[in-house]
N, C-alpha and C positions, 0 to 999 in steps of 0.2 A: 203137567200143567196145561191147562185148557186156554182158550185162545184170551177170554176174557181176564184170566188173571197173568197173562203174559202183557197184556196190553197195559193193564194195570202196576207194572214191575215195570215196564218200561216207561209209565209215562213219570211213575216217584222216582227211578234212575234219571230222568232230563230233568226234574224238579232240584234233586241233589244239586248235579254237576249248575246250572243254573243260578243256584244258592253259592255254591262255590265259586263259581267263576265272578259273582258281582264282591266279593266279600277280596278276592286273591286278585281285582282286576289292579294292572300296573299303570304306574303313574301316569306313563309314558300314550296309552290307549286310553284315560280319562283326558290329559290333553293334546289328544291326538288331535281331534279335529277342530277344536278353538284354534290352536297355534297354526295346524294348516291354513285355516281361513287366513288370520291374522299374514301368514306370508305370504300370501295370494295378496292381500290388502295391500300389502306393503310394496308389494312387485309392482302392482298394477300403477299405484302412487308414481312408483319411480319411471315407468313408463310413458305415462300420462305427461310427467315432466320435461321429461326428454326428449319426448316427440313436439313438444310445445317449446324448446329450446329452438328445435331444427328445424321448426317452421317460423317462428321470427327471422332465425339467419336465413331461410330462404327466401323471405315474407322481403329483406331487405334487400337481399341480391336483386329480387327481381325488380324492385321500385329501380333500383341503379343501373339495371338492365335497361327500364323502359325510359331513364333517362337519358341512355346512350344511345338510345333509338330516336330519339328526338333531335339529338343533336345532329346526328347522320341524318336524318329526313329534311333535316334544315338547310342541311351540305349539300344531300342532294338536289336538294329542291334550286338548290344556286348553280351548280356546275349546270342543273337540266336548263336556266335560263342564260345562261352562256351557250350553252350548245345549239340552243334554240335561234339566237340573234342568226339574221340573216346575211352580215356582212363579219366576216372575221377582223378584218383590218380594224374596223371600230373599236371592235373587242380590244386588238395588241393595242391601237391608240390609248386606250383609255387606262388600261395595265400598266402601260409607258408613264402616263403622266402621273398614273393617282401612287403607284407602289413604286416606283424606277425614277421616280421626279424629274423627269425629260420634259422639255418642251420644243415647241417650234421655234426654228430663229429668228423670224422678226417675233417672237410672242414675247410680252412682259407679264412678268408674275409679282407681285405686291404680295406682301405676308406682314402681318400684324407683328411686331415685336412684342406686344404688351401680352399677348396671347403664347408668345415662345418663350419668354421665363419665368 
């Protein structure tokens, strides 16, 4: 057998099996790769969603976060004007009368009744 008719036996042998294999192909390799897509699709969907889940809850934490920082910034911004006053005494005075309801003894205090019930 000379080269040319080897090549010619070999190319109707890949022809055959070729023929064969589209005829004998299993279900399972026709849907092979639609159904792989299809899970890819479907993976990614679920993904997609639950990454979008956990950036709402964190989308929320954070507002609640920058709303605690506000409060604090407010807080501090009071304690720093307490610390700032240059006479202390003023300060307990003023703590005295406004939270502690002390007064001076000759002072008189007048209070609205219509305003207390």
């Amino acid at each position: 057998m000379n080269a040319r008719e080897y090549r010619k036996a070999s190319a109707s042998i890949k022809r055959q099996y070729r023929r064969k294999m589209r005829r004998e192909r299993p279900l399972i390799s026709s849907l092979g790769l639609p159904l792989v897509m299809a899970v890819v699709v479907i993976a990614s969907g679920g993904f997609i969603v639950a990454n979008r889940v956990a950036l709402d809850e964190k989308q929320a934490e954070l507002d609640a976060l920058r709303e605690q920082v506000d409060v604090l910034e407010a807080e501090n911004a009071s304690y720093k004007s307490i610390l700032d006053e240059e006479d202390e005494r003023t300060y307990m005075e003023r703590i005295a009368q406004e939270r502690l309801g002390y007064a001076y003894p000759d002072e008189h205090r007048f209070y609205d009744t219509m305003l207390l019930s």
